[in-house]
C-alpha positions in Angstrom: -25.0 -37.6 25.0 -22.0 -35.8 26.0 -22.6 -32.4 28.5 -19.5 -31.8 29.1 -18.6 -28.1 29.8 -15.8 -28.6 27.0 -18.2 -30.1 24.1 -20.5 -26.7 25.2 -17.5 -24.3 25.1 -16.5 -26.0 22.2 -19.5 -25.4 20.0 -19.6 -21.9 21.2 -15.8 -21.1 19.5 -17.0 -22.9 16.3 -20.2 -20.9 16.3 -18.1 -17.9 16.9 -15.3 -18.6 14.0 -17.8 -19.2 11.7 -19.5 -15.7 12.1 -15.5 -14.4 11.9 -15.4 -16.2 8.9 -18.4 -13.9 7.8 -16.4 -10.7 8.4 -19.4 -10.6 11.8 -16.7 -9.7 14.0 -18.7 -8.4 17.1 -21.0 -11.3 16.7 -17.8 -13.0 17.0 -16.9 -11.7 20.1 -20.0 -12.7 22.0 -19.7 -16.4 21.1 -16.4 -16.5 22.3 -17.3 -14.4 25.6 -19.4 -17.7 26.5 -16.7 -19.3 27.1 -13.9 -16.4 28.4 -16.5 -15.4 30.9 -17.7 -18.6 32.3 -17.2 -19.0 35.8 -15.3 -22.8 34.9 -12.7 -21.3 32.5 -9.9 -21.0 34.7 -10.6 -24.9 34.9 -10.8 -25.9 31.1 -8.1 -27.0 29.8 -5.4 -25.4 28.5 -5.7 -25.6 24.7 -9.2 -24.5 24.7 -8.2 -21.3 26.5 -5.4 -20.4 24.4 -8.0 -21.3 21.2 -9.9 -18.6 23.4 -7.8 -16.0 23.5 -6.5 -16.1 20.0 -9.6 -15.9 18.7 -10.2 -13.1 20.7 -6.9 -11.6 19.4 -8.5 -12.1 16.3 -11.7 -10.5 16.4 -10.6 -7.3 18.6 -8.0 -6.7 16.2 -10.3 -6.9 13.1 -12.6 -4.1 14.8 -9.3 -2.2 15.6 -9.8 -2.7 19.3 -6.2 -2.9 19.1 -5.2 -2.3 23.6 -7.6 -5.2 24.0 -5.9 -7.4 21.5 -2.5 -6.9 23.3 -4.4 -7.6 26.5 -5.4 -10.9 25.4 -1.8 -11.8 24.0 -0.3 -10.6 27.3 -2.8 -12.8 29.0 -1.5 -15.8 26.5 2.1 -15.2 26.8 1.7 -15.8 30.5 -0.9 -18.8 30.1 1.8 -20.3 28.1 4.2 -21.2 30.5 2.7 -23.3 31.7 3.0 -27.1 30.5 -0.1 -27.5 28.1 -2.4 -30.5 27.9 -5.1 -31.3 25.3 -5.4 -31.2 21.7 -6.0 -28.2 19.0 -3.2 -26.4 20.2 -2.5 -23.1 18.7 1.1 -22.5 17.9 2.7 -19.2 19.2 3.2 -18.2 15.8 -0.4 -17.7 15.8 -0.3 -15.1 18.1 2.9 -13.3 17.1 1.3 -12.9 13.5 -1.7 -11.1 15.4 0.0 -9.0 18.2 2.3 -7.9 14.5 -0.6 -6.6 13.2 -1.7 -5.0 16.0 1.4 -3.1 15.8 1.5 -1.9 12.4 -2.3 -0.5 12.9 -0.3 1.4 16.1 2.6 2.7 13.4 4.9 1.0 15.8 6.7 -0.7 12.4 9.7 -1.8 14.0 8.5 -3.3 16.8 5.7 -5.2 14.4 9.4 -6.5 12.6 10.4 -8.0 15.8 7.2 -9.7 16.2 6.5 -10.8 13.3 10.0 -12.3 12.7 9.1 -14.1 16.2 5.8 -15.5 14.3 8.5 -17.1 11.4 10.7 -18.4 14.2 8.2 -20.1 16.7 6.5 -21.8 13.5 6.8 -25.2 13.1 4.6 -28.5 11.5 1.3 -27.9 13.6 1.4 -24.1 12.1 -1.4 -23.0 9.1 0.3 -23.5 5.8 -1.4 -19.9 5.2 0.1 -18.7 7.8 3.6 -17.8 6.8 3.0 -15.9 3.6 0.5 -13.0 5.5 3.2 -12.9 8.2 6.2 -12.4 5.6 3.8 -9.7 3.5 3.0 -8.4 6.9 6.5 -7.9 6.8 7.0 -6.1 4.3 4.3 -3.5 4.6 6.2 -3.0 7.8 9.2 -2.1 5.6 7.4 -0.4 3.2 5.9 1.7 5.7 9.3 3.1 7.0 10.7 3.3 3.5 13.2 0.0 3.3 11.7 -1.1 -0.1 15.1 -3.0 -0.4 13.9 -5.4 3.0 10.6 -5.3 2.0 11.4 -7.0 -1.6 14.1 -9.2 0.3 11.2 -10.5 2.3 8.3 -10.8 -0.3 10.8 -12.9 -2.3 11.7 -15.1 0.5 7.7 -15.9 0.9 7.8 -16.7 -3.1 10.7 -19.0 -2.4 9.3 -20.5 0.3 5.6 -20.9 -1.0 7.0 -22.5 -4.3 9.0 -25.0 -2.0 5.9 -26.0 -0.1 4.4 -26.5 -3.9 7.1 -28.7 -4.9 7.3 -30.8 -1.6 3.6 -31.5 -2.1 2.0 -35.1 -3.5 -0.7 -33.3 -5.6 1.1 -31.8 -8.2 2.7 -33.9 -11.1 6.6 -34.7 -11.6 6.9 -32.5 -14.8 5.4 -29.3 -12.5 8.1 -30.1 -10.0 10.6 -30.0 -12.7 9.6 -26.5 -13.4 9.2 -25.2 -10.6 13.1 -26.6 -10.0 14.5 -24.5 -12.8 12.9 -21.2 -11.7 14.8 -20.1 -8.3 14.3 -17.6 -6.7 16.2 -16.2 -3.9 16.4 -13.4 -1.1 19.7 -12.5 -2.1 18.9 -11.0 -5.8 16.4 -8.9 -6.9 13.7 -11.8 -9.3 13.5 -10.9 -13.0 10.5 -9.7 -14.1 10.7 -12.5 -17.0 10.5 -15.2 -14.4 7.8 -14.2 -12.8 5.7 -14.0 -15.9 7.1 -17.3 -16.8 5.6 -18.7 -13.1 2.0 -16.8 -14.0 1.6 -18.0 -17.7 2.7 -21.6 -17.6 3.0 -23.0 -14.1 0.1 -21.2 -12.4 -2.3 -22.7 -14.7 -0.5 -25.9 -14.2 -0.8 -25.5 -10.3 -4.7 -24.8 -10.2 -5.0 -28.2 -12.0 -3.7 -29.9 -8.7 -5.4 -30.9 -5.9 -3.7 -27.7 -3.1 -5.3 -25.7 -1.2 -6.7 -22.9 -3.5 -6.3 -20.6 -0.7 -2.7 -20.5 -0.8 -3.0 -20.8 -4.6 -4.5 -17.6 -3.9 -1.8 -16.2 -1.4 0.7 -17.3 -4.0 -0.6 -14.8 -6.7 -0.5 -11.7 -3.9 3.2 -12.5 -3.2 3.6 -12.3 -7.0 1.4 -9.1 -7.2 3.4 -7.6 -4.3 6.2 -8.0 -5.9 5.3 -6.3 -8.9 3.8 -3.2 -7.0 7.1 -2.9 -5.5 8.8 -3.1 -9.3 6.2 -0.2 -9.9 5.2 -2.3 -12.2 1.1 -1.8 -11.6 -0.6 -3.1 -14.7 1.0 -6.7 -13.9 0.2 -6.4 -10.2 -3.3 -5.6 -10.8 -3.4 -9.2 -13.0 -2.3 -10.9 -9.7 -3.9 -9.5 -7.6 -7.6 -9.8 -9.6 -5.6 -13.6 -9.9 -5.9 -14.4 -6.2 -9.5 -12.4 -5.3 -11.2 -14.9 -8.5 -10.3 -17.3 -6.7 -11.3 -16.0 -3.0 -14.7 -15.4 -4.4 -14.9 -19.2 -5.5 -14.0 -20.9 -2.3 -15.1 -18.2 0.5 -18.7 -17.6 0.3 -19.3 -14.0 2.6 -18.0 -10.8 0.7 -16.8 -9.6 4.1 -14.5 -12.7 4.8 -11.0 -10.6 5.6 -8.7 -12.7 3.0 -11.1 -10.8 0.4 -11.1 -7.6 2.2 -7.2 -8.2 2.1 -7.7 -8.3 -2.2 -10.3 -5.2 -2.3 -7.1 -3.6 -0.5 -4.9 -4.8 -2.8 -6.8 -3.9 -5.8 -7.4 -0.5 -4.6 -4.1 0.8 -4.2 -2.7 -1.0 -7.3 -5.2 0.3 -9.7 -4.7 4.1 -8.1 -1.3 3.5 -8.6 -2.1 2.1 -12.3 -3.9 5.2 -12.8 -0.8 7.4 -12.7 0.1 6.3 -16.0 -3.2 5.0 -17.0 -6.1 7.7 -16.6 -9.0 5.4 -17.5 -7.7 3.1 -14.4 -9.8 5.3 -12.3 -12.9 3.9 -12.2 -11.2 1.0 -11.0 -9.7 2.5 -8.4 -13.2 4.4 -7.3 -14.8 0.9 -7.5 -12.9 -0.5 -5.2 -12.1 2.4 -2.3 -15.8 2.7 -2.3 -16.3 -1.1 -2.2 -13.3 -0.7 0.8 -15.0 1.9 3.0 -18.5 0.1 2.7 -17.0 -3.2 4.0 -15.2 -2.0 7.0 -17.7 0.8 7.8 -21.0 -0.5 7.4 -20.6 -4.6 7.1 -17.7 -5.5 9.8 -18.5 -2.6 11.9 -14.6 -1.8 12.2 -13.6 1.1 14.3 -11.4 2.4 12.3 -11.5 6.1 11.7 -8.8 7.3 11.0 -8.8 4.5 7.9 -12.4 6.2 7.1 -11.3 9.2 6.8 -7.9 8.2 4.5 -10.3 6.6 2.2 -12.8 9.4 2.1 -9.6 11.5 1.5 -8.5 9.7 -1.4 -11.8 9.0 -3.0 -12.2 12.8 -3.1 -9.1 13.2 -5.0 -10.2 10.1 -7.3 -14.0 11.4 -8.0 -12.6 15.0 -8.6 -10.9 13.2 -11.8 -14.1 11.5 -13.0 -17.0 13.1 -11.8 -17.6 16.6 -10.9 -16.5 19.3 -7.8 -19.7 18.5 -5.8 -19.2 14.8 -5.6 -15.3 15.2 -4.5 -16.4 18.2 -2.1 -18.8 15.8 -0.4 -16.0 13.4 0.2 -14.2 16.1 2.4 -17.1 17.1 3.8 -17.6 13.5 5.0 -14.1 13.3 6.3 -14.3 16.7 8.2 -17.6 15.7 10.0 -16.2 12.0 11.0 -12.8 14.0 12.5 -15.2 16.1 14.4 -17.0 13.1 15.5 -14.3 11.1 16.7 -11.4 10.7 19.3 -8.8 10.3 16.3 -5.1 11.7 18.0 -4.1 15.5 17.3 -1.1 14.0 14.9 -3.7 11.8 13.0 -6.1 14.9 12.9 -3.7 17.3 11.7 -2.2 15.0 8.8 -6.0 15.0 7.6 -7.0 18.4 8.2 -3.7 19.1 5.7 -5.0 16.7 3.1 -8.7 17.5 3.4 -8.4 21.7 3.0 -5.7 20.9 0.1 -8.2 18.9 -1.5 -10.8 22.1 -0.8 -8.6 24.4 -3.0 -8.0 21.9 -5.2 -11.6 21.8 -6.2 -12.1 25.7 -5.7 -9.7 26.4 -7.6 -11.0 24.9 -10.3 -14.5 26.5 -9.8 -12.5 30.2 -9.9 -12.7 30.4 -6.8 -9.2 32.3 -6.0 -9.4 33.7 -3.0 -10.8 30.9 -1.3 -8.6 28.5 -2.6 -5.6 30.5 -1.1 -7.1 30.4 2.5 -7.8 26.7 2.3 -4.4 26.2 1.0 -2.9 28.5 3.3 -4.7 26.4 6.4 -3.3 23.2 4.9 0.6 24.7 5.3 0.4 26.1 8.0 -0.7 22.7 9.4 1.7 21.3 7.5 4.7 23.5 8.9 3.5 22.5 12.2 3.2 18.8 11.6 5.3 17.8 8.4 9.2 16.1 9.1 11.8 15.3 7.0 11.1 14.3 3.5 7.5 14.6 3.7 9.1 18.5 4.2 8.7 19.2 0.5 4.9 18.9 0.2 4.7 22.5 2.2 7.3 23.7 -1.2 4.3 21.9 -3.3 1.5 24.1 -1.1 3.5 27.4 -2.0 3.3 26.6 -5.4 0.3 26.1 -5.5 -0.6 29.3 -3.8 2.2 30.8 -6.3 -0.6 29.7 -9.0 -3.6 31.2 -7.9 -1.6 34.8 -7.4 -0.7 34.8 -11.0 -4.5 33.8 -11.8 -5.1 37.1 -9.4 -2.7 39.1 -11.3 -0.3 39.7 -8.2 2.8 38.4 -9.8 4.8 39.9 -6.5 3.4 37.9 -4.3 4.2 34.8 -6.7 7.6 35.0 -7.1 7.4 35.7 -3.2 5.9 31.7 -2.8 7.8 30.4 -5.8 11.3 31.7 -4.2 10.3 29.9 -0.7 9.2 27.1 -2.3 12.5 26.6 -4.0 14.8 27.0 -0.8 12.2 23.9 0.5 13.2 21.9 -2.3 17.2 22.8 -2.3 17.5 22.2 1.0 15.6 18.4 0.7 17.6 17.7 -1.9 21.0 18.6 -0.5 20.0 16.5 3.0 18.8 13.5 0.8 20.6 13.4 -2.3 17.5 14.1 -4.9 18.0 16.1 -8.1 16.2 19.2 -7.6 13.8 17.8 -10.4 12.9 14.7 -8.7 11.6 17.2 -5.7 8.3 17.9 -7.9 7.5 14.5 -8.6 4.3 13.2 -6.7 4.9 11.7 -3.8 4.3 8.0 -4.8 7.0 8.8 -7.9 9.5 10.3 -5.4 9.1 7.2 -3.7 9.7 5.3 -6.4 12.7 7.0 -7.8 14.8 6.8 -4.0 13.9 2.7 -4.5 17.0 1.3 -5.5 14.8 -0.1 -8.6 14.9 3.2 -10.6 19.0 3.4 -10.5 20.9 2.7 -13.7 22.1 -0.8 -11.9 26.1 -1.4 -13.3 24.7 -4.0 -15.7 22.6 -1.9 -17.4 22.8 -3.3 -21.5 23.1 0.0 -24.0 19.5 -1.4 -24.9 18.5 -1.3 -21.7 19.4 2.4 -21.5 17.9 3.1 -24.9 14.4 2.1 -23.4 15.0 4.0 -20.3 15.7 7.2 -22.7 12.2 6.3 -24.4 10.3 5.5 -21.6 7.5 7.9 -20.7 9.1 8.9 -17.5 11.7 10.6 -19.3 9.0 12.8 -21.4 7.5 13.4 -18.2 10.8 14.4 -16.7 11.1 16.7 -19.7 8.0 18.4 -19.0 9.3 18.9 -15.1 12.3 20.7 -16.5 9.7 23.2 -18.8 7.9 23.5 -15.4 11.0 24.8 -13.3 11.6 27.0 -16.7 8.6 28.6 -16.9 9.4 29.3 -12.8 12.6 31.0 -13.0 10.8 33.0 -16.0 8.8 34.4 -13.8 11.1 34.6 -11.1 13.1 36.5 -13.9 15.7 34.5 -13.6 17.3 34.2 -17.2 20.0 31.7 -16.8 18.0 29.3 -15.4 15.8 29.6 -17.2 17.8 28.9 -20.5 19.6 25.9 -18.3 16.3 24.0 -17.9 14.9 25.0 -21.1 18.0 23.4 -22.3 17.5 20.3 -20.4 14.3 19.8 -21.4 14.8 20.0 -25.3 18.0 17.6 -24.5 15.9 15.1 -23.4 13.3 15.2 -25.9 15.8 15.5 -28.7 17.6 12.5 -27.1 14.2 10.4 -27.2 13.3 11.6 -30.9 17.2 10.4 -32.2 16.8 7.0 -29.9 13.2 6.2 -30.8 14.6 6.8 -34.8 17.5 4.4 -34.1 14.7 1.5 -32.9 12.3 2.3 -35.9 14.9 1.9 -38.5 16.5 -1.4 -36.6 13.9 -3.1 -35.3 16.1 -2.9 -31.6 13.0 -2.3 -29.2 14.2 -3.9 -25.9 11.7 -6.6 -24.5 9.8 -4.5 -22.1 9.4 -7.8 -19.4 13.3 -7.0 -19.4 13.5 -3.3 -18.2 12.1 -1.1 -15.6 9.0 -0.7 -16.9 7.9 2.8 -15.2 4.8 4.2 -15.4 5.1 7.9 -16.0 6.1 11.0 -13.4 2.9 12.1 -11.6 3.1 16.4 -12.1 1.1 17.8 -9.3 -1.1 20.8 -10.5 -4.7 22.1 -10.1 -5.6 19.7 -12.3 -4.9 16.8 -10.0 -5.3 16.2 -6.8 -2.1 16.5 -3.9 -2.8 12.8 -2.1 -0.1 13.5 0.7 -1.5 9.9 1.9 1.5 9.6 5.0 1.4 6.5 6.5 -0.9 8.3 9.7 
């Protein structure tokens, strides 16, 4: 029987990636510790340590014990000059993917770029198949996250290309699937046509699961695709992908806190609150699965996360205020509140909460008549906001005024009003002027102002007339219609007659526009193929009636 110090250390790392595995991260840790804290691991050789300390990397990073992480890839980085003898290697790629992620939980987005790309570069044949598409979505939520949706699509569709070539090189799939595959290309260089991609999902995807690959990366395949889509704004289709890849997760991993389905109940969460922009009866959905997303990393992994926590206690008291009562979304801020008080989260992290949670306070006063209260929560939240707000981000202390515009006129104190609305609008002006937004686009939500600076919402220069057409009679122009009343019914009470005729004007344009259009399609049977045209899903008004979800990347 074979004692050997390395057949001992051995079982404890597969002991210890199995519990990983389970999502039992801490458990994790102290298998591994056998062997990092042994007094004859200095002595083992080198591949088991650096198996060591990427596990490690691993597990600290999953609990968000994110200085310990780098101090194990510092530690690695030096181990690895070294020549290196024995088998079971891990690649460096391995730990560039890690020491990325570490860096986007740190909001250092650029630097987790660099490292990331480093993962792509040091990869070669001994790296996880798996491995390359989470680095290259990695990626792009690094881009996302600093508002280059153009890099961030550039990058999701290089992992599509490069996932369907490791398809096609593959033994296990049949000669008329590699055909297929062959004639849809995809490339970084131009943005994929929504057509193609439903061509890939309804007749080679079912083709592909009939092989004998990996499901996993079968799995990973349909989040590129689903990524894609979220970035097209395209939500209902993203949500199909993305429910795609977690069927199959739940078939072929058997714990519900493994972290490739933790990775799909994130998915799923923000794709169906996106969905339920345009789709009200999306959010139950969307409850389901922030709940199922706080439960997971709070009470089953044991991540130490807060300020995570609290974003998804935030936003589930926005979601619940829509479809259950005040109580239940005032208990969600409650909850936030008392975890802030409890924890060690930075004062930038604290603020950026503080401004969400006593918004969403008014929001629900408000809505229980409660006037005067609602104006001191809201005031709380701007003058937070004024402190801690930059940039862009700027125009959500306009949207506050507002607000606080609204509840005077519920009050009766018109002065004080047009006082708010009149600051409010010198907000917007000036955002607009610095970054080139129509002064409508300044009261969209903030996921639709986001949308509309993407280069995807653009007339593009080969834009057919029918293209156009179903722009016009998309909902998103109705919903810009009802911006323009908005701004009206402002300047009416600013008493502001002109422009209050101009965007009267604008609005009945618009609508009249739609009516003659949608007229034109009836009588001609023209309605454009909607797989063929930006596809929006409808402005998102903020008002009492829903909730503000700031949501910054904090």
């Amino acid at each position: 029987m074979d004692n050997s110090p390395e057949r001992t250390f051995e079982g404890h790392l597969k002991d210890g990636k199995s519990k990983y595995d389970e999502g039992k991260y801490d458990l994790a840790i102290s298998c591994y510790m056998k062997v990092y804290k042994d007094s004859r691991y200095n002595k083992l050789e080198e591949s088991l340590q650096y198996r060591t300390l990427l596990y490690l990397m691993e597990a600290t990073y999953q609990l968000n014990r994110l200085k310990q992480a780098r101090e194990y890839f510092d530690e690695a980085i030096r181990l690895m000059k070294n020549p290196c003898n024995g088998s079971k290697k891990p690649t460096k790629a391995e730990f560039y993917a890690i020491i990325g992620k570490v860096c986007i939980k740190e909001e250092k987005c650029k630097e987790a770029i660099e490292q990331l790309t480093q993962a792509i570069n040091y990869s070669d044949q001994n790296t996880p198949k798996i491995l390359m598409p989470q680095v290259r979505s990695d990626i792009a939520k690094a881009y996302i996250a600093i508002y280059d949706y153009e890099n961030a699509e550039i990058t999701l569709v290089d992992s599509l290309e490069k996932q369907l070539q490791d398809l096609k090189s593959s033994s296990n799939i049949s000669d008329n699937l590699r055909k297929e595959l062959d004639i849809l290309k995809f490339s970084s260089s131009q943005r994929p046509e929504n057509e193609k991609l439903e061509k890939l999902i309804k007749h080679l995807v079912p083709g592909i699961n009939k092989t004998f690959l990996n499901p996993l990366e079968i799995a990973l395949l349909y989040d590129t695709i689903g990524s894609i889509y979220y970035l097209h704004t395209l939500y209902k289709q993203a949500v199909e992908c993305y429910k795609k890849s977690e069927d199959i997760k739940n078939k072929i991993i058997t714990s519900k806190h493994n972290h490739h389905k933790l990775a799909s109940v994130e998915y799923l969460s923000k794709a169906y609150f996106a969905y339920a922009e345009s789709d009200p009866e999306q959010l139950d959905s969307a409850k389901t699965y922030y709940r199922n997303w706080k439960l997971l990393i709070k009470n089953n992994t044991k991540v130490e996360d807060n300020v995570l926590i609290v974003k998804l206690m935030i936003i589930l008291g926005e979601i619940v205020l829509k479809t259950d009562t005040c109580n239940a979304s005032r208990r969600y801020y409650d909850r936030a509140k008392k975890l802030i008080a409890q924890s060690d989260m930075s004062s930038s992290h604290t603020n950026i909460a503080m401004i969400n949670i006593h918004y969403g306070y008014a929001i629900v006063d408000f809505q229980e008549k409660k006037y005067k209260i609602a104006v001191e929560k809201l005031s709380k939240s701007m003058d937070l906001a004024e402190q801690e707000l930059k940039g862009i981000d700027t125009i959500f202390i306009a949207d506050i005024k507002d607000k606080i515009a609204s509840v005077h006129i519920q009050q009766g104190e018109i002065n004080s009003a047009r006082k708010m609305y009149r600051e409010a609008i010198k907000i917007r002006k000036d955002i607009c002027d610095k970054y080139d937004l129509d002064f409508a686009q300044s009261y969209y939500s903030k996921e639709r102002l986001e949308k509309c600076r993407r280069i995807y919402n653009k007339d593009l220069p080969n834009d057919t007339p029918q293209l156009k057409k179903f722009k016009m009679t998309n909902k998103s122009c109705l919903e810009k219609a009802k911006i323009y009343e908005k701004i009206a019914e402002i300047y009416k009470i600013l008493l502001d007659n002109d422009l209050f005729t101009l965007y009267t004007k604008k609005a009945s344009e618009i609508k009249c526009a739609r009516r003659e259009i949608r007229k034109q399609i009836d009588t001609r049977g023209e309605e454009p193929s909607v797989s063929k045209c930006d596809n929006r899903s409808p402005i998102g008004l903020r008002n009492f009636q829903s909730s503000p979800g700031i949501r910054l990347d904090w």
